[in-house]
Steps between C-alpha positions, in 0.01 A plus 500: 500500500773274657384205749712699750376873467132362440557337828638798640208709384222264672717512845496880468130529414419234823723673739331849385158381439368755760662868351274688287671568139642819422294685263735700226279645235572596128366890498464752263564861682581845371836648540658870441785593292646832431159621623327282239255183641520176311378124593763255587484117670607415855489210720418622813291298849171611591608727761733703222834325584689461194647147447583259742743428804547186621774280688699184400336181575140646525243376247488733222096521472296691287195572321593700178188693427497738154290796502616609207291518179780292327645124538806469703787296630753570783831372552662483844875597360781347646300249708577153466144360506363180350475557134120494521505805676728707311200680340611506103209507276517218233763306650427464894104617493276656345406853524272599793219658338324893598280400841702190574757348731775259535633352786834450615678263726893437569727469819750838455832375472717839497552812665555838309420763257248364240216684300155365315407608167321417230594254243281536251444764152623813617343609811850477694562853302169599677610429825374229571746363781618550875737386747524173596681476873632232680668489867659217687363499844821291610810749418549829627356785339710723314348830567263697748286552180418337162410836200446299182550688197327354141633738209285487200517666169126679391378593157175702410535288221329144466773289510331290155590833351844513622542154361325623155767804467825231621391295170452762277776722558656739219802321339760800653349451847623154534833366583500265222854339560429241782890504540524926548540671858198394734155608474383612878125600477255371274193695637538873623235519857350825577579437834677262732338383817605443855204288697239683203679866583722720306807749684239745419261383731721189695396285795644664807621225802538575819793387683703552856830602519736199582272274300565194290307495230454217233451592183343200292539668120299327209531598125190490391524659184437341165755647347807657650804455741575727769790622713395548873660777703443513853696868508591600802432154690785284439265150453628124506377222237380218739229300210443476119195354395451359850793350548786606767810592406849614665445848628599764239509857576465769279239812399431356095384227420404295165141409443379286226147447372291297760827420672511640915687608727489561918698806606585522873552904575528659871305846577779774608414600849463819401235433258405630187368468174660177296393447143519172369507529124452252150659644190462342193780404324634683180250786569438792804191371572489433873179396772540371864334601886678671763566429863448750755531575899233705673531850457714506154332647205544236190644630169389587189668307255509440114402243305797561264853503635794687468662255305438245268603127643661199304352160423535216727805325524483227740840539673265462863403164388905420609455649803223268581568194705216270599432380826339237435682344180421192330598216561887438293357221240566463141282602240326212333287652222599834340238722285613778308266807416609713243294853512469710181289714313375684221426817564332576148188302563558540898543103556709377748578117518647230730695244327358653168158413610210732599262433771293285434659351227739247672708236626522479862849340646395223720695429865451266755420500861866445692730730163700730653424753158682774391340753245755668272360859359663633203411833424511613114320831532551852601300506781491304837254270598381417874464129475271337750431129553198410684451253792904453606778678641846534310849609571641745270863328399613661239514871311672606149751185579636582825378253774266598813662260830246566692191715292184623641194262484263628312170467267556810232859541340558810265680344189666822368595559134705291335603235805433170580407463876436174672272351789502159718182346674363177612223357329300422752146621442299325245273703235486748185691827600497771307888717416440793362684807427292755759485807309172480443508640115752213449295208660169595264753531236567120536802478725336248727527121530463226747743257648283137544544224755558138306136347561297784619162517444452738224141676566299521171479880508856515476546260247235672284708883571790264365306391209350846337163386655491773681597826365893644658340826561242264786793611680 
């Protein structure tokens, strides 16, 4: 940790010496599908709360407990935390074992839509995640009330055995040439979730007629993009990933894996019933809640629509502007990631390299860095860098004046898209391609700090010491 955020840290922990830490706990806890009960993970508080709401300024603290039968590791996405804290097993700590706890300290330096999820093997695919929520107490607030909205794809299937079939594929399944149309869904979910619910059974929220509502959207699928459609409720785009943006209005809306997005939508006065809907691209497959007034009977609706929807395209990214931009500086150090993959033997690589098999690029503290992503295969990859906040400036060659700030850009097929940010918070951070198929495939590196203390567990994951699938 810096001199400056371990300074920061010790201030927070004196100024909140007296709060008792929130307790979020690791459980195990059935769940029914398509009137068929499985076990899935959850992070929830002792009282049942799922997740954890915070504001902006506040001392993030809290006692990790797992009370699962199974080692974990949780990562706070999108947070900018002190890289000790980021929660990535082999590289920032170790795994908290079955019956233990970790605690964890950091001043919260952002206000938004974030999420927590696991970070280690596969257990993500199990659920194992929640919103992450956090307010500023010192700007208005946009909206009378907050309805967060995590949508999640669910297999009865162990996800180790989805991975299994992905690698051993018949030769005519696959899409052999890397260079053909794009791929859009590697795994096929028997269901898709909205907040652990399918349309067949959805969550049902109560609103008032003439109410704002914010809608604070998280992918949290492992696999799969969605379009949102807010139907009848004509919705403006005020956040992505938990950073404001010009108001955009519109009723569909692009959302990448782990990328989200608030919605600002306004309750008619004379009420009703107002689905808000996730439909997953390429396919009919649809989930979502619904929002309805006293006295109006909610819907029954499909889980397959009427139509088949296209793949995601990106054109919204140009109708993002930033609020907040960084900084005009040049770029000092450039790193270029070139993505590929062979679907045959169901690899996929960074820089021809397969986690953990490689070379990290080294910045330093001060680099104003921009990552170049060059996408060779047919399918797109939701690239997420840990720890830091970037500014999308560039897609398929055409320049972004003023892009969204973000931490998870969808590369699409085929492109080369660009990013900006300032290096300045020292550590290991992981970038990794967050489809989580493609990350235990190998599509995962880190980006190092010049003179960082490299931990010995790391250096060992690094090494072969300790077996890639620790992970």
């Amino acid at each position: 940790m810096s001199k400056i955020l371990l300074l920061v840290s010790l201030l927070m922990t004196s100024m909140f010496a007296n709060s008792a830490p929130t307790i979020l706990k690791a459980v195990q806890e059935p769940l029914r599908v398509h009137g068929k009960e499985t076990t899935v993970f959850d992070i929830i508080q002792p009282d049942g709360t799922k997740g954890f709401t915070g504001n902006k300024g506040e001392l993030f603290d809290v006692i990790l407990k797992n009370e699962t039968s199974v080692p974990i590791s949780i990562h706070w996405h999108g947070l900018v935390v002190p890289n000790n804290q980021d929660g990535i097993p082999y590289v920032t700590q170790l795994p908290i074992p079955p019956g233990s706890s970790q605690h964890y300290q950091f001043k919260l330096l952002q206000a938004g839509t974030y999420w927590m999820h696991s970070h280690f093997k596969f257990h993500e695919q199990e659920l194992m995640s929640a919103p992450l929520i956090l307010k500023d107490t010192q700007e208005p607030y946009a909206g009378d009330k907050d309805v967060v909205v995590m949508f999640q794809g669910f297999s009865f299937k162990k996800p180790e055995e989805i991975f299994n079939e992905l690698q051993h594929q018949p030769m005519a399944d696959m899409n052999m040439d890397m260079s053909s149309k794009p791929d859009l869904n590697d795994v096929t979910f028997d269901a898709y979730l909205a907040n652990r619910r399918t349309l067949s059974d959805p969550e049902i929220v109560a609103v008032k007629p003439s109410e704002k509502i914010r809608l604070r959207l998280i992918n949290g699928s492992t696999a799969s993009n969605f379009w949102i459609n807010t139907g009848k409720l004509k919705a403006t785009a005020i956040a992505v990933d938990g950073n404001n943006i010009q108001p955009i209005q519109d009723r569909r809306f692009q959302l990448a894996v782990a990328q989200r997005m608030d919605l600002e939508v306004t309750i008619p006065k004379s009420g009703g019933a107002f689905p808000i809907l996730a439909q997953v691209e390429g396919t009919k497959q649809q989930t979502g809640i619904i929002l309805v007034t006293s006295g109006t009977a909610a819907p029954q609706l499909s889980e397959q629509a009427n139509n088949e929807i296209p793949a995601l395209n990106n054109k919204q990214e140009f109708l993002f502007h930033s609020l907040q931009p960084l900084a005009k500086k040049p770029v000092t150090k450039t790193l270029n990631y070139k993505l590929t993959g062979d679907m045959q033997r169901y690899i996929w690589k960074i820089n021809n390299q397969v986690w953990p098999h490689v070379t990290p690029y080294k910045i330093k503290q001060g680099d104003r860095v921009e990552m170049v992503f060059t996408n060779d295969t047919g399918m797109a990859h939701p690239m997420h860098f840990h720890g830091h906040i970037f500014q999308v400036t560039e897609i398929k060659g055409k320049q972004l004046a003023n892009g969204p700030l973000r931490d998870t850009i969808l590369v699409l097929p085929h492109t080369t898209q660009k990013i900006v940010f300032d290096a300045d918070n020292p550590g290991i951070w992981m970038l990794h391609c967050h489809v989580l198929y493609h990350m235990q495939a190998g599509m995962m590196t880190t980006t190092n700090y010049q003179d960082y203390p490299l931990p010995d567990y790391y250096v060992d994951i690094l090494n072969g010491k300790i077996p890639a699938d620790a992970m």
